[in-house]
mmCIF file as Biopython writes it, N, C-alpha, C and O atoms, coordinates in Angstrom:
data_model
#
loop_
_atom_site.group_PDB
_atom_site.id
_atom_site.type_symbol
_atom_site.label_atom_id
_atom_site.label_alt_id
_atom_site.label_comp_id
_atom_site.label_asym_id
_atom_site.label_entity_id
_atom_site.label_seq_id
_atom_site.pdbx_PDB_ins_code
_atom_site.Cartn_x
_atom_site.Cartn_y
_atom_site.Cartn_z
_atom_site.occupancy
_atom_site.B_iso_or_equiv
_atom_site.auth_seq_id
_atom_site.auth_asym_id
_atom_site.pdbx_PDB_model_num
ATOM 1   N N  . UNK A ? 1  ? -23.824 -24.486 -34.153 1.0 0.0 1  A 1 
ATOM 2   C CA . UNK A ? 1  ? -22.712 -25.283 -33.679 1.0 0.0 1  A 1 
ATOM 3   C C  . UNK A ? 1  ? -22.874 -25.464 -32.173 1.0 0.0 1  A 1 
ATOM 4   O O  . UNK A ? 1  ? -23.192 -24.484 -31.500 1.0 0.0 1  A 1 
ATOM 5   N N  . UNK A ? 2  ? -22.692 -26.567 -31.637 1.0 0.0 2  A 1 
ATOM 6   C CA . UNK A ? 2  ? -22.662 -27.188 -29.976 1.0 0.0 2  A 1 
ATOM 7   C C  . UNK A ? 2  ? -21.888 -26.824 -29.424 1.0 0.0 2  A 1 
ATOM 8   O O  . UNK A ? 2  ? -20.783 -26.885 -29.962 1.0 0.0 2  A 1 
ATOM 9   N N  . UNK A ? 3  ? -21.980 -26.191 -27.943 1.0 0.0 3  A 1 
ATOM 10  C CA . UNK A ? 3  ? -20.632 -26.605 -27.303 1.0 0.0 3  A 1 
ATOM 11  C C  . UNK A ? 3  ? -19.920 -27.183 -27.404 1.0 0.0 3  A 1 
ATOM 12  O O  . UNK A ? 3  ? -18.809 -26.658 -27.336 1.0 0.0 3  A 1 
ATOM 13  N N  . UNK A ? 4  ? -19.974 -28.444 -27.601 1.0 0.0 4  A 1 
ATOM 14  C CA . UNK A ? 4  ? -18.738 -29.702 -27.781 1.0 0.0 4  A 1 
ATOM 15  C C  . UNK A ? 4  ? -17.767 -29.323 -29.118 1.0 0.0 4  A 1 
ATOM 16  O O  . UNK A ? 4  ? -16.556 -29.170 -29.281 1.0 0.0 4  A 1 
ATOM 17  N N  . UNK A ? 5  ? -18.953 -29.255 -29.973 1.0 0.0 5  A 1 
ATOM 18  C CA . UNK A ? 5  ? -18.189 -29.198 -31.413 1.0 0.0 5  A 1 
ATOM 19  C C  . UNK A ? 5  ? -17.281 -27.879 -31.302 1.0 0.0 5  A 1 
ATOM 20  O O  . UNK A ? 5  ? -16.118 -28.049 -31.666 1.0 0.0 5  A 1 
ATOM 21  N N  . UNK A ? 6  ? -17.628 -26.576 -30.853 1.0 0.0 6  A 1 
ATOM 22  C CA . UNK A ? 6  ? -16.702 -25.498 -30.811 1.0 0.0 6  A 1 
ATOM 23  C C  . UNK A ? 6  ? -15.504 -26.396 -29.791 1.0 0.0 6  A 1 
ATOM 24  O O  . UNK A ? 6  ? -14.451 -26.956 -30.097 1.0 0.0 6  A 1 
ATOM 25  N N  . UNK A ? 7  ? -16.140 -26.246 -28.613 1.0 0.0 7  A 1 
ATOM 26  C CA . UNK A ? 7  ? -14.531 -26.891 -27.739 1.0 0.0 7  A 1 
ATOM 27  C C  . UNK A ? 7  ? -13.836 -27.906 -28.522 1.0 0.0 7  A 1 
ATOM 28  O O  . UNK A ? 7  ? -12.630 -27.823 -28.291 1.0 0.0 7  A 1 
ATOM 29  N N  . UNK A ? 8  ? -14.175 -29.049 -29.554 1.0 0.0 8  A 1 
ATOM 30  C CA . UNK A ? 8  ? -13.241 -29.618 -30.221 1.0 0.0 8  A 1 
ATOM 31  C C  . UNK A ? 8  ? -12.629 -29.341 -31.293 1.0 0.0 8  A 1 
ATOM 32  O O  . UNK A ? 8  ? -11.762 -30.085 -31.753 1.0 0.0 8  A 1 
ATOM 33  N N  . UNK A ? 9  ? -12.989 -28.243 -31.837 1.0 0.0 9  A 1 
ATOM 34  C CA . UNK A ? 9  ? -12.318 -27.472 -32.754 1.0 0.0 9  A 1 
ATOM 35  C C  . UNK A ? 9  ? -11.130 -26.484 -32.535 1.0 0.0 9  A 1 
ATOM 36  O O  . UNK A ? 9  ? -10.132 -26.560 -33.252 1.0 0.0 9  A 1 
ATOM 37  N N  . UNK A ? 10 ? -11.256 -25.432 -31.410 1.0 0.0 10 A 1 
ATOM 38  C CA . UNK A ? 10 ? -10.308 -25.182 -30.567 1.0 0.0 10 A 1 
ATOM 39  C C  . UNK A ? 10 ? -9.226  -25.427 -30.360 1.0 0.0 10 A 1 
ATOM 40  O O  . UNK A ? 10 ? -8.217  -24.737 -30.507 1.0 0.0 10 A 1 
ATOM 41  N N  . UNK A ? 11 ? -9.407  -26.801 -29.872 1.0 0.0 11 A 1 
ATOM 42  C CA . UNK A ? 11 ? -8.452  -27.968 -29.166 1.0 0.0 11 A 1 
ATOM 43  C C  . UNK A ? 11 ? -7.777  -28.328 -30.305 1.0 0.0 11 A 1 
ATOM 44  O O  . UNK A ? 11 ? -6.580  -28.494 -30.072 1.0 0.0 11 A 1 
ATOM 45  N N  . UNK A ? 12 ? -8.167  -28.556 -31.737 1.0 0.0 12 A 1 
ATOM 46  C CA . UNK A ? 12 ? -7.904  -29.315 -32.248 1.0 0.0 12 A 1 
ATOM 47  C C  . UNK A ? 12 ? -6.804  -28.487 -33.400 1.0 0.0 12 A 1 
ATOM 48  O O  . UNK A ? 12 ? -6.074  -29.055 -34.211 1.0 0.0 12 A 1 
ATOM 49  N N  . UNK A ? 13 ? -6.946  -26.952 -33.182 1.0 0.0 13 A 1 
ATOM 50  C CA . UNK A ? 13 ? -6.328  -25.596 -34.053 1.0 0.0 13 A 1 
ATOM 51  C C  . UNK A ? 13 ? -5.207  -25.511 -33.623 1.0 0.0 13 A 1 
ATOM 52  O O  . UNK A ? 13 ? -4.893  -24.805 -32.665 1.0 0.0 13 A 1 
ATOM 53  N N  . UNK A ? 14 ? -4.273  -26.385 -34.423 1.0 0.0 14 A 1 
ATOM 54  C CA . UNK A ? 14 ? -2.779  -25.704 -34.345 1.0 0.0 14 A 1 
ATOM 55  C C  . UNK A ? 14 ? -2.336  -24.331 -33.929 1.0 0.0 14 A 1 
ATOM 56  O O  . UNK A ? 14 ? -1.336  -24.278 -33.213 1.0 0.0 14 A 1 
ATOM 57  N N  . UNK A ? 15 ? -3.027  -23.030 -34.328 1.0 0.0 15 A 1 
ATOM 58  C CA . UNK A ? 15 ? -2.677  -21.687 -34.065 1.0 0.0 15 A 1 
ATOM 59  C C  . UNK A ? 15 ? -2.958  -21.338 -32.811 1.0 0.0 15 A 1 
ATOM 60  O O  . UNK A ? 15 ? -2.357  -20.445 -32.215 1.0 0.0 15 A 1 
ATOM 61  N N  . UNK A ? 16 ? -4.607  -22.546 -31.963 1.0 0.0 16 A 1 
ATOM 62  C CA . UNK A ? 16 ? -4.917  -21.893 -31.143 1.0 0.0 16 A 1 
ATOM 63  C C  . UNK A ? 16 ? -4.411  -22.668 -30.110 1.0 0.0 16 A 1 
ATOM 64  O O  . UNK A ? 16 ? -4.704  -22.260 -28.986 1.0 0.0 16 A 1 
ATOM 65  N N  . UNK A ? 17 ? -3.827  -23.531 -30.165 1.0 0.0 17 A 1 
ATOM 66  C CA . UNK A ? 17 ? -3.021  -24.630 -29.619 1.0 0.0 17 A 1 
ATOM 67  C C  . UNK A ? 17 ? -1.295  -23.858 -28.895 1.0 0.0 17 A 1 
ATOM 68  O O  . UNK A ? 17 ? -0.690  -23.780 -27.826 1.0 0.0 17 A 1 
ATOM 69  N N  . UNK A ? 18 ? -1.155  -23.440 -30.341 1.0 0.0 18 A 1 
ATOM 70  C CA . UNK A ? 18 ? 0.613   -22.516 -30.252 1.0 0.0 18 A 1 
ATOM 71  C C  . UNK A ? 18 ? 0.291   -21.383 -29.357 1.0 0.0 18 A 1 
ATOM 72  O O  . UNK A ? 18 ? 1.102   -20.706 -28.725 1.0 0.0 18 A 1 
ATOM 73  N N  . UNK A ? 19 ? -0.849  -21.278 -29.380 1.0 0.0 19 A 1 
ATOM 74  C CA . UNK A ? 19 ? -1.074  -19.648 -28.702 1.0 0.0 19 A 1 
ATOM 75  C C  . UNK A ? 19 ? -0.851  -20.038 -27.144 1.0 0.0 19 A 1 
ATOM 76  O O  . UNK A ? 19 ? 0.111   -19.652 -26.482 1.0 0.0 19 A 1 
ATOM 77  N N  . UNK A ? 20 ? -2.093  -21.022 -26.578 1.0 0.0 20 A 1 
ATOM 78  C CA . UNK A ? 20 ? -2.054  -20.909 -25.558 1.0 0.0 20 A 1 
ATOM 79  C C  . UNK A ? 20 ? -1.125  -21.322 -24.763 1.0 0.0 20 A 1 
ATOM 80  O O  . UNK A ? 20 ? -1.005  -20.889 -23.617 1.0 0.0 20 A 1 
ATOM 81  N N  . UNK A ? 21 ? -0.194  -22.401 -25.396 1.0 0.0 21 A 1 
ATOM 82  C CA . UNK A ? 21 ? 1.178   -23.065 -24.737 1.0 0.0 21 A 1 
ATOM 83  C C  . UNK A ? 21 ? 2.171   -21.779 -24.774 1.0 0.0 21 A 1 
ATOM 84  O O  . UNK A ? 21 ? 3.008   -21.559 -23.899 1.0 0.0 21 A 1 
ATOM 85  N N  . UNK A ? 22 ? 1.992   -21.111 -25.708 1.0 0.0 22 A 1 
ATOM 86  C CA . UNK A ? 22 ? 3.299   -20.080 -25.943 1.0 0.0 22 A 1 
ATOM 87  C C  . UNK A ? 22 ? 3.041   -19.132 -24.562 1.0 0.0 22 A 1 
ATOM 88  O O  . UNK A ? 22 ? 3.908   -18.906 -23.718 1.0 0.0 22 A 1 
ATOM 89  N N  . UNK A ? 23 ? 1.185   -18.464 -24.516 1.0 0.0 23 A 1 
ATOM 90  C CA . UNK A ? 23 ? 0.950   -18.050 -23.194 1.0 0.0 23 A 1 
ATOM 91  C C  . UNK A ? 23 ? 1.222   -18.539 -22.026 1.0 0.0 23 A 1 
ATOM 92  O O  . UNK A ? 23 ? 1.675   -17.795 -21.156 1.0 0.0 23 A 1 
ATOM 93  N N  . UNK A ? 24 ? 1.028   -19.705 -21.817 1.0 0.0 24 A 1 
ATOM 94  C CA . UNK A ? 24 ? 1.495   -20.264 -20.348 1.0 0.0 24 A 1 
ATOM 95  C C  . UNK A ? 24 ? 2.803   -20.480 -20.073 1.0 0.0 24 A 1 
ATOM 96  O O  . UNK A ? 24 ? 3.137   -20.309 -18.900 1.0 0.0 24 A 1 
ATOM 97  N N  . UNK A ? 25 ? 3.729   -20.853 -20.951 1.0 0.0 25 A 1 
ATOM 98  C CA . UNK A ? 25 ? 4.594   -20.797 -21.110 1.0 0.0 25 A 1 
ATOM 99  C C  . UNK A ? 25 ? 5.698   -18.829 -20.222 1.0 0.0 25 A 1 
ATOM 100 O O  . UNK A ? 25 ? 6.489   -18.502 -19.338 1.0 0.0 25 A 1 
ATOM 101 N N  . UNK A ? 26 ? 4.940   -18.295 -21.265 1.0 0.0 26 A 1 
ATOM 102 C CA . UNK A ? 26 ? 5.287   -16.757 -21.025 1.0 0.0 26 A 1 
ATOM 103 C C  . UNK A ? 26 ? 4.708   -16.127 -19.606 1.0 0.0 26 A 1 
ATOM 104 O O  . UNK A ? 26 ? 5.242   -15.133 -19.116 1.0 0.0 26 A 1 
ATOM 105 N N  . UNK A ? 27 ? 3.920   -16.581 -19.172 1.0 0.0 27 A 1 
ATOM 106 C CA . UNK A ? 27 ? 3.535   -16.166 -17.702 1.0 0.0 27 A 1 
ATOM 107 C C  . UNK A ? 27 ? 4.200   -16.671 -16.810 1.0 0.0 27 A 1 
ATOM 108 O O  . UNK A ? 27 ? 4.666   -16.103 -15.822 1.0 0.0 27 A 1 
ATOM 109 N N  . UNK A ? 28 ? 4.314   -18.210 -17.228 1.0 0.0 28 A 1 
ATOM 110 C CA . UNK A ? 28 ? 5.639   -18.845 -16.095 1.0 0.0 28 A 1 
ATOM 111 C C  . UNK A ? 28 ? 6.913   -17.839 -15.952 1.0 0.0 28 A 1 
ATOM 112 O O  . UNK A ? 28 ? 7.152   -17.295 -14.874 1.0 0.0 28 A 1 
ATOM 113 N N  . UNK A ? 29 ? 7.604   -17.656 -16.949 1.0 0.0 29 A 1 
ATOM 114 C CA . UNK A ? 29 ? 8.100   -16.914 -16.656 1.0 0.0 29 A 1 
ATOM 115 C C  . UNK A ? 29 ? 8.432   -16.058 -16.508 1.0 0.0 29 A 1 
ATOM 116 O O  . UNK A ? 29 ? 9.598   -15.829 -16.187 1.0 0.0 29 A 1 
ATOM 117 N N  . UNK A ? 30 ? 7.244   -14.903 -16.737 1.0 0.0 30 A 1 
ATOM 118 C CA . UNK A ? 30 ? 7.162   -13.895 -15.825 1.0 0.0 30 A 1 
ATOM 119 C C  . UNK A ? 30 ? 7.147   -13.984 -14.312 1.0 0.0 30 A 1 
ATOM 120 O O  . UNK A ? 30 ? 7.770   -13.293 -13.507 1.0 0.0 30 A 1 
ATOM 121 N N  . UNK A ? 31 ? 6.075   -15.249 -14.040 1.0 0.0 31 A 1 
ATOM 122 C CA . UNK A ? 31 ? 6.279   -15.242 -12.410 1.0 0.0 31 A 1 
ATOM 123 C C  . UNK A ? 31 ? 7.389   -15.576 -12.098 1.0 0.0 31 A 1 
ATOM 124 O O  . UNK A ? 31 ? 7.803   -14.887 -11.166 1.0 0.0 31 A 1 
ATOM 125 N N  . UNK A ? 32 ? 8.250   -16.494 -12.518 1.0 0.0 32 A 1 
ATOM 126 C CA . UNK A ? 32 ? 9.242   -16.785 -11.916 1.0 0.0 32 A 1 
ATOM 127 C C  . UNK A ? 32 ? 10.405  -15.385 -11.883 1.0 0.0 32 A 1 
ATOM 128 O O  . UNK A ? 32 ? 11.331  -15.329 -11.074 1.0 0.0 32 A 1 
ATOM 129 N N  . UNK A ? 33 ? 10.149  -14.420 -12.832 1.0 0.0 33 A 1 
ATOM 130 C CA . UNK A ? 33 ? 11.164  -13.680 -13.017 1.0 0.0 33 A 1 
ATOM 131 C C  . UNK A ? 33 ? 10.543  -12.613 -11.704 1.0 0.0 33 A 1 
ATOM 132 O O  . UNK A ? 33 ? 11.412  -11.872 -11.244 1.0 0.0 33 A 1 
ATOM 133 N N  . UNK A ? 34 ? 9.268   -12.489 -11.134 1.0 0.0 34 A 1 
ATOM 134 C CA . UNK A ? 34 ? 8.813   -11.453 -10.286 1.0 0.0 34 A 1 
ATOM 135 C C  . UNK A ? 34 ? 9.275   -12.103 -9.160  1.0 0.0 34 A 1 
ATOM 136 O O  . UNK A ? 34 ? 10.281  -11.556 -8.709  1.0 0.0 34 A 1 
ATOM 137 N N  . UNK A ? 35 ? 8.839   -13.251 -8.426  1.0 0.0 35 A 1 
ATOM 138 C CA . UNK A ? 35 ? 9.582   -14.207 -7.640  1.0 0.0 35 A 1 
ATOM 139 C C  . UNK A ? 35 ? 11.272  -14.050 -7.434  1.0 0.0 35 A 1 
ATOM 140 O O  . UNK A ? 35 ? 11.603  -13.804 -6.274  1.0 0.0 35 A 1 
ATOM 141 N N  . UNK A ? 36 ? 12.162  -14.142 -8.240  1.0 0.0 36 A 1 
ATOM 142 C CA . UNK A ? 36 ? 13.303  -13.778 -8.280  1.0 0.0 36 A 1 
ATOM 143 C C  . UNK A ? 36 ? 13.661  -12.325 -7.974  1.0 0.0 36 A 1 
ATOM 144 O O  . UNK A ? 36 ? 14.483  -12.003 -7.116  1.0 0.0 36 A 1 
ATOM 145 N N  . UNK A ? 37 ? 12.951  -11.441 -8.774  1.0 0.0 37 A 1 
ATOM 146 C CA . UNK A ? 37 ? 13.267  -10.109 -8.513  1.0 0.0 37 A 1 
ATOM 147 C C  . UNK A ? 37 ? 12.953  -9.518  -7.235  1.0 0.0 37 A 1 
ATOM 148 O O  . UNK A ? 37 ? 13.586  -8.498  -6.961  1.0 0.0 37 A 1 
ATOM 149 N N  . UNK A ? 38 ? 11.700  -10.145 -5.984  1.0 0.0 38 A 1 
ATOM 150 C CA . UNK A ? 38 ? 11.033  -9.934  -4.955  1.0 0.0 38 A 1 
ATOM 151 C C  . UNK A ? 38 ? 12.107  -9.980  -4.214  1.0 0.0 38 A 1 
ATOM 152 O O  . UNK A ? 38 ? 12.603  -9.038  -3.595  1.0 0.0 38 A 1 
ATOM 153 N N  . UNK A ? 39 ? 12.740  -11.842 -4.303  1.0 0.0 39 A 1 
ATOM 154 C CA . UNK A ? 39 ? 13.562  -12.336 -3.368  1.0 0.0 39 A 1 
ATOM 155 C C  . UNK A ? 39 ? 14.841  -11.372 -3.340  1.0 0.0 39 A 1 
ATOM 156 O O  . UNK A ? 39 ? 15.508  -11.202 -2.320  1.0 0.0 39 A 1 
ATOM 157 N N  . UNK A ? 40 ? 15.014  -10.982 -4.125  1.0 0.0 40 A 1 
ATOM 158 C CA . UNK A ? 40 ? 16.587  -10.279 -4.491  1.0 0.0 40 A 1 
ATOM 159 C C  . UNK A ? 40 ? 16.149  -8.835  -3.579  1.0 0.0 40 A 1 
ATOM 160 O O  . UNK A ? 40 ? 16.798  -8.684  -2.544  1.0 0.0 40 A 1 
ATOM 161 N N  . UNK A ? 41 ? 15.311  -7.990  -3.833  1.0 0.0 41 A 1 
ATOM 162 C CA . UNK A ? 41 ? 14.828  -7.373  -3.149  1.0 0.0 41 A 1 
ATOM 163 C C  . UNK A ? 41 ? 14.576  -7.333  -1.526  1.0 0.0 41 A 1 
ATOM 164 O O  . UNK A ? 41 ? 14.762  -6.332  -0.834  1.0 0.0 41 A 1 
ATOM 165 N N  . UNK A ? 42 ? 14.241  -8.265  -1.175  1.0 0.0 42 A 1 
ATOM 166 C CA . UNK A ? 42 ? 14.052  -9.009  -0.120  1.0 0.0 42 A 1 
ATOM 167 C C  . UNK A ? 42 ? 15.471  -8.888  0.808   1.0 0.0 42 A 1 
ATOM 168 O O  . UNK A ? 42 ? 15.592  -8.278  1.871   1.0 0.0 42 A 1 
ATOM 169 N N  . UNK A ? 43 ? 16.769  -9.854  -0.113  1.0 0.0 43 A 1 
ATOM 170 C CA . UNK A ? 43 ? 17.950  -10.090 0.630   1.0 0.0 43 A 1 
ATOM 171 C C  . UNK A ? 43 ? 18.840  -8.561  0.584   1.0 0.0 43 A 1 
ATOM 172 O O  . UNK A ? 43 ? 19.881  -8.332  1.199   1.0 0.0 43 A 1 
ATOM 173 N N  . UNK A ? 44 ? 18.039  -7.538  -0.402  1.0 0.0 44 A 1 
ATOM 174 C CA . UNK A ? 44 ? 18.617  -6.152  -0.102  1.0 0.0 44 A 1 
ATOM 175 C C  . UNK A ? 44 ? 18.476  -5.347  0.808   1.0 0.0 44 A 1 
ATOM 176 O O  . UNK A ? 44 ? 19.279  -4.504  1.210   1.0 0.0 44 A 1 
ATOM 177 N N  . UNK A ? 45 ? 16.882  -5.710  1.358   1.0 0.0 45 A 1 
ATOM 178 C CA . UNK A ? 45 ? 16.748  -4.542  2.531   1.0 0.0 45 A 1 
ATOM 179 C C  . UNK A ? 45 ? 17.079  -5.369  3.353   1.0 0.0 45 A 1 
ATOM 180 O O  . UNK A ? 45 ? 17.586  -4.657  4.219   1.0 0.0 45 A 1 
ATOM 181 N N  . UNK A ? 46 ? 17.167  -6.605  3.773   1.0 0.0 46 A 1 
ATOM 182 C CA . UNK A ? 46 ? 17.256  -7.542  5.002   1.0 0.0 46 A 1 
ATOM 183 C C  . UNK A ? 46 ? 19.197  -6.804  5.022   1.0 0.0 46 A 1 
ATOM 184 O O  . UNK A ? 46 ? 19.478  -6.279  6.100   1.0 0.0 46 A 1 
ATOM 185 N N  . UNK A ? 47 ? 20.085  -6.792  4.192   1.0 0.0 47 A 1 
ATOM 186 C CA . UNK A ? 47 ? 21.064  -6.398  4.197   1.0 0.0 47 A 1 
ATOM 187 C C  . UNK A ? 47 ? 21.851  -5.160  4.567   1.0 0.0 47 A 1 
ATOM 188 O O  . UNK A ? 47 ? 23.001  -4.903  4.923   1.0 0.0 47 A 1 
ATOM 189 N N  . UNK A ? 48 ? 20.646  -4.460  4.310   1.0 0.0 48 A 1 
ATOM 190 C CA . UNK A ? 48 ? 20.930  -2.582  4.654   1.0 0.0 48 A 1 
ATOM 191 C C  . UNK A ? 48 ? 20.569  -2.405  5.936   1.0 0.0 48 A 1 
ATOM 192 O O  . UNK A ? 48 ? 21.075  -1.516  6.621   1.0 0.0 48 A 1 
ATOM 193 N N  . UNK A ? 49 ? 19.454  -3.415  6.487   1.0 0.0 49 A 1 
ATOM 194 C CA . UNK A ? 49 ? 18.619  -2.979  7.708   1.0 0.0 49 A 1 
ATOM 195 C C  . UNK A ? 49 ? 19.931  -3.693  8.509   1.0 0.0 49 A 1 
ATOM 196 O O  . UNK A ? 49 ? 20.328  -3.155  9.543   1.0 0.0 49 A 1 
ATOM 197 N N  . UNK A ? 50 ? 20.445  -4.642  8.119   1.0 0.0 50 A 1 
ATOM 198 C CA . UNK A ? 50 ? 21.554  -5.138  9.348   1.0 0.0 50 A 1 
ATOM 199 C C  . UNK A ? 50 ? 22.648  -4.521  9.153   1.0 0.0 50 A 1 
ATOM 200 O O  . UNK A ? 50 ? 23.362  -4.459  10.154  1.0 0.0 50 A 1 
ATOM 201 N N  . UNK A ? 51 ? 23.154  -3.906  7.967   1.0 0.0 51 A 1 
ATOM 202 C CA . UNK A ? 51 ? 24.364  -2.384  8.476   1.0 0.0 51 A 1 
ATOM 203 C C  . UNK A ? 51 ? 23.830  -1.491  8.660   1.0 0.0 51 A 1 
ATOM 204 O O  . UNK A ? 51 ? 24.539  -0.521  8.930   1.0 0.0 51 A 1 
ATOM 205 N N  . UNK A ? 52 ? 22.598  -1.310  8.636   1.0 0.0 52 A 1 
ATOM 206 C CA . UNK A ? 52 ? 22.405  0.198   9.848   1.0 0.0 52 A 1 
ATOM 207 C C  . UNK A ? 52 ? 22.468  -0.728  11.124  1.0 0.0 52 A 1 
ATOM 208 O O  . UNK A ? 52 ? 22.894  0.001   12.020  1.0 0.0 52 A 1 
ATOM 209 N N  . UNK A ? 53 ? 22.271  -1.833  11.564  1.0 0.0 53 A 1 
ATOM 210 C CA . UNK A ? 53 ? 22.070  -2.119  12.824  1.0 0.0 53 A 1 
ATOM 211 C C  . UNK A ? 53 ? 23.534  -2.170  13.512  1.0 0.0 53 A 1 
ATOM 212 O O  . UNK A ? 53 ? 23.589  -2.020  14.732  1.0 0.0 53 A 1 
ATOM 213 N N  . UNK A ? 54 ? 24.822  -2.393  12.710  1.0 0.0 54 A 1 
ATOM 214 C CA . UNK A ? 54 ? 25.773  -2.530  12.897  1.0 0.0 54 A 1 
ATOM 215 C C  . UNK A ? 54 ? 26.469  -1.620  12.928  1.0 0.0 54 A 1 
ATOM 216 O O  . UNK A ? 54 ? 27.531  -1.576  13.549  1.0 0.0 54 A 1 
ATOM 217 N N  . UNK A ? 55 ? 25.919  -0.610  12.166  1.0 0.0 55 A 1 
ATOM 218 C CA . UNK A ? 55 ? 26.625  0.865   12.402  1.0 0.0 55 A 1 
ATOM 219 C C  . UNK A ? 55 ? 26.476  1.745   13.605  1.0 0.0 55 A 1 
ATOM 220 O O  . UNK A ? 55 ? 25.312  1.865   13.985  1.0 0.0 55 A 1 
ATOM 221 N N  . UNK A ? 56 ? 27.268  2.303   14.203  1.0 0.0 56 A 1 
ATOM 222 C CA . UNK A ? 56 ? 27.032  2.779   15.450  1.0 0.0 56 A 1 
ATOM 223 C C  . UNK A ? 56 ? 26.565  4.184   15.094  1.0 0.0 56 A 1 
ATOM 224 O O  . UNK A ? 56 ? 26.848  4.811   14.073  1.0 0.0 56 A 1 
ATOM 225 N N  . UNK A ? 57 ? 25.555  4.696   16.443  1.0 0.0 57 A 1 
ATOM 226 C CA . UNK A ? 57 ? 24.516  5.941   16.203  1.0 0.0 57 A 1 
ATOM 227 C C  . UNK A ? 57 ? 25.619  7.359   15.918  1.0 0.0 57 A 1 
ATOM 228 O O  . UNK A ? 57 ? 25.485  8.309   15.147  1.0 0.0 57 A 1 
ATOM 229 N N  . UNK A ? 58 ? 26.351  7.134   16.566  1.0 0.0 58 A 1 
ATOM 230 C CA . UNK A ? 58 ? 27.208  8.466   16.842  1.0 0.0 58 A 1 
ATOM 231 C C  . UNK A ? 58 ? 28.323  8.389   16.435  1.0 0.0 58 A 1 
ATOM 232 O O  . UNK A ? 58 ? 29.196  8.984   17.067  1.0 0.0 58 A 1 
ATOM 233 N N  . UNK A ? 59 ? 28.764  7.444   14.946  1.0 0.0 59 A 1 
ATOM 234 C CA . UNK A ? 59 ? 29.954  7.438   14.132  1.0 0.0 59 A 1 
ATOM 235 C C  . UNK A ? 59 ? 30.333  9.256   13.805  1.0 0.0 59 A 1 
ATOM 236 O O  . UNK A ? 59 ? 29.646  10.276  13.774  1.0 0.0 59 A 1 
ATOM 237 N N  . UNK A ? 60 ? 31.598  8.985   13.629  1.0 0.0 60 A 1 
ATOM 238 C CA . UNK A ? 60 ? 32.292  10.069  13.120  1.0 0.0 60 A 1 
ATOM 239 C C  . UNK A ? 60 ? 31.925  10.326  11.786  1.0 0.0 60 A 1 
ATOM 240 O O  . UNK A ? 60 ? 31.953  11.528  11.524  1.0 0.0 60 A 1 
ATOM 241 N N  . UNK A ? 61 ? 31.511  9.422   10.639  1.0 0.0 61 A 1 
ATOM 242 C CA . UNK A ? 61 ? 31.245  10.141  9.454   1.0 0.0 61 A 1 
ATOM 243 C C  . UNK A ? 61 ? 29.438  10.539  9.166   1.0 0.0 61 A 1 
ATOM 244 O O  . UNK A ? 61 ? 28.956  10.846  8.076   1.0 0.0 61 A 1 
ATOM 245 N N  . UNK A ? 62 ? 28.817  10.438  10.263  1.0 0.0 62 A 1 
ATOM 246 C CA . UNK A ? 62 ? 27.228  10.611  10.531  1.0 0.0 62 A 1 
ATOM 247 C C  . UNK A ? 62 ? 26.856  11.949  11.291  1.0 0.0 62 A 1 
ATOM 248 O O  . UNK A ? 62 ? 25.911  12.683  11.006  1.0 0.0 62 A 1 
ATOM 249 N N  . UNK A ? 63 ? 28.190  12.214  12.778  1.0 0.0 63 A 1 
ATOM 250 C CA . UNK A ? 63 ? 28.081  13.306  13.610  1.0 0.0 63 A 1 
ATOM 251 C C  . UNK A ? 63 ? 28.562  14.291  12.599  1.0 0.0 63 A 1 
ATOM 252 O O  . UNK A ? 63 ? 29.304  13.860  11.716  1.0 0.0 63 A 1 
ATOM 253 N N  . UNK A ? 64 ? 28.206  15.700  12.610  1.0 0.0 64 A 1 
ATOM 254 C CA . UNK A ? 64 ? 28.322  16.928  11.781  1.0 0.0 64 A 1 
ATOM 255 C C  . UNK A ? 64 ? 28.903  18.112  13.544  1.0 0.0 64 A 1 
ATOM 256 O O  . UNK A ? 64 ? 28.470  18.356  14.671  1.0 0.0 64 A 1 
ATOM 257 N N  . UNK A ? 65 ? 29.566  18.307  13.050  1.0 0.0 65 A 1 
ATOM 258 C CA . UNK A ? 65 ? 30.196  19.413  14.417  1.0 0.0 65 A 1 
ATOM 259 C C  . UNK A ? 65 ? 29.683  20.682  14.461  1.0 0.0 65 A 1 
ATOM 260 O O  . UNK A ? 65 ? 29.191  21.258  13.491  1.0 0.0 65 A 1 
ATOM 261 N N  . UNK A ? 66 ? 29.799  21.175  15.680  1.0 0.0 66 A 1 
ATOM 262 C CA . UNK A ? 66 ? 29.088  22.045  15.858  1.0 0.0 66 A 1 
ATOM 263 C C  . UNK A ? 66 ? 29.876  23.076  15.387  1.0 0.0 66 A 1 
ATOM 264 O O  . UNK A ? 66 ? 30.953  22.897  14.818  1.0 0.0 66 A 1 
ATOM 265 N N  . UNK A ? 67 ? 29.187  24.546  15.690  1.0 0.0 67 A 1 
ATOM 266 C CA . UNK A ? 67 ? 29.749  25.852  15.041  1.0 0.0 67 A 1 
ATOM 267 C C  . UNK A ? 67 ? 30.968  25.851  14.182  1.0 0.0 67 A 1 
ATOM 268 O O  . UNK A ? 67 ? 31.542  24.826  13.817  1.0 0.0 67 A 1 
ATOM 269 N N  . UNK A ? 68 ? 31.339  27.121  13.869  1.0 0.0 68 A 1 
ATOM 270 C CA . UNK A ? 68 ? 31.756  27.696  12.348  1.0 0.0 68 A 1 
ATOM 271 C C  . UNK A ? 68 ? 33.193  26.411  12.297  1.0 0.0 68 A 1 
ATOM 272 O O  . UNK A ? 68 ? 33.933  26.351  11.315  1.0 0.0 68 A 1 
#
């Protein structure tokens, strides 16, 4: 069998047809779901890093007092 003739057989297999659309399909959205989950990630530490920046060094519920 030829190259050609295998590649048009392939192409031409309903099962192997369903497969690979169903695959590309399923990776899209995986990336899109890693993409989403990054960004979300992303706007969490960008969020924490600006209330620590807003929190002052020597708050009362951070300072611990000295002796007994």
């Amino acid at each position: 069998m030829s190259m050609c003739t295998s590649i048009s057989s392939v192409q031409q297999d309903p099962l192997i047809s369903y497969s690979k659309t169903l695959h590309d399909y399923t990776l899209e959205l995986w990336t899109e779901s890693r993409r989403v989950a990054e960004e979300k990630a992303r706007r969490k530490l960008a969020r924490t890093e600006e209330e620590a920046r807003k929190q002052p060094r020597n708050s009362p519920t951070t300072q611990r007092p000295y002796g007994p």
